[in-house]
N, C-alpha and C positions, 0 to 999 in steps of 0.2 A: 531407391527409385524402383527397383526390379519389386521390390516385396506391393509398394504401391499399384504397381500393374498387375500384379498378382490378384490383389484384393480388388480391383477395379474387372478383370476379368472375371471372376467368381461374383461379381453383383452387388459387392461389399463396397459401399460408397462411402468416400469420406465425410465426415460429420462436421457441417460448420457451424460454429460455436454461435448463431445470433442466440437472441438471449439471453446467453448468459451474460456476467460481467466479470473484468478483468481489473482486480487493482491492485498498483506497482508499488511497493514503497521501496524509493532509490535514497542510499547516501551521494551526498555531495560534500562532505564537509572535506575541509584540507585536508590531506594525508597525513601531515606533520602531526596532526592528532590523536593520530590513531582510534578514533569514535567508530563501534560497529554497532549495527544493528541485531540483538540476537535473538529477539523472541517477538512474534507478533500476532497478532489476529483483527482478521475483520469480519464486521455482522454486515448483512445485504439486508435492506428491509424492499421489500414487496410491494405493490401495487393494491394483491387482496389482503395484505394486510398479514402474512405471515412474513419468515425472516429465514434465513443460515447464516449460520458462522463457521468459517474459514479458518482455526486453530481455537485456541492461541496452542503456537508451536516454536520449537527453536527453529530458527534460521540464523544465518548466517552474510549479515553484508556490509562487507566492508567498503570504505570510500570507495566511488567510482562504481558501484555494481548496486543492483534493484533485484527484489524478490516478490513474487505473482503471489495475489487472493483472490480465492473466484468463487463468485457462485455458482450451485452446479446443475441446476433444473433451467433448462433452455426453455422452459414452454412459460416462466416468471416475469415479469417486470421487473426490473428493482430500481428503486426509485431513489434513495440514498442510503450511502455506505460511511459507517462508522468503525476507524481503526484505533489501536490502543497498539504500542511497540515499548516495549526495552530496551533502553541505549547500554552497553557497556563504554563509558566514560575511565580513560588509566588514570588510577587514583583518586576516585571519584567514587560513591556509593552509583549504583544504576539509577537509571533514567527512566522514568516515564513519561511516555507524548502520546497523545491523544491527537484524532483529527475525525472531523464531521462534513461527507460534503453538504451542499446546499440539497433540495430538491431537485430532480429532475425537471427539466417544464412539463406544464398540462399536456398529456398525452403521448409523452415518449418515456423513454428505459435508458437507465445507464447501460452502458456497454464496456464502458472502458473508462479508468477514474485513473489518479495516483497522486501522489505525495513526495514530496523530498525535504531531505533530512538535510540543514543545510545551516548556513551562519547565520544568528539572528544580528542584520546590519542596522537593527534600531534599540534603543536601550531609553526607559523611562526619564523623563529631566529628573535629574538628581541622580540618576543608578551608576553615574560613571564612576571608575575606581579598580580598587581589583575585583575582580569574578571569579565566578568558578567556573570549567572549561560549560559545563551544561547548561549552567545560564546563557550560554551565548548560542545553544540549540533553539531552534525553529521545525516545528514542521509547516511546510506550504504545498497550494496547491500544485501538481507538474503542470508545467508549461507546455 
């Protein structure tokens, strides 16, 4: 707090983030699982038509916890964000999940997007039987 008023007295204002966008990807899966998320990246695509991408890098998230991808030019639009992550599944080869959001509407910006990593509680007719633990991964939109 005191460094805060420091920088507020020196003329040094805090910088807020419009703009930019912020997006989460959480696990949710059971714990019993042990499923972590460890590598990920996301691309921002633009308004004018350019893009950034936000890794791909390790991270680290284990059930119950989310980790932030942003884009980093506040003066941007970004109109939809496209992520790709690496599950580490025990006994399992790794995982890949993908997710795309929709567009943003006519005339506004994402700001703030995310994703979770979570049970898929629907299975094809005919798919029931044994699985494998990644089969039963979903990624969805956060609520």
């Amino acid at each position: 707090m005191e460094d805060l008023k420091e920088r507020l007295a020196q003329g040094i204002k805090p910088r807020l983030l419009n703009g930019t966008c912020e997006f989460d990807v959480c696990n949710d899966t059971p714990p019993e699982w042990n499923v972590t998320i460890v590598e990920g990246g996301a691309r921002f695509f633009n308004s004018d038509g350019t893009d950034y991408t936000d890794g791909p890098r390790a991270i680290n998230v284990p059930t119950g916890t989310c980790a932030p991808f942003n884009s980093v030019d506040n003066t941007k639009c970004v109109k939809q964000v496209f992520l790709a992550v690496n599950v580490s599944v025990p006994g399992e080869e790794p995982q890949t999940f993908t997710y795309q959001t929709e567009m943003s509407p006519e005339g506004q910006c994402w700001t703030r997007q995310g994703v979770v990593l979570g049970q898929n509680n629907l299975v094809r007719e005919g798919g029931v039987g044994p699985r494998t633990l990644a089969s039963q991964l979903v990624l969805r939109a956060k609520a």
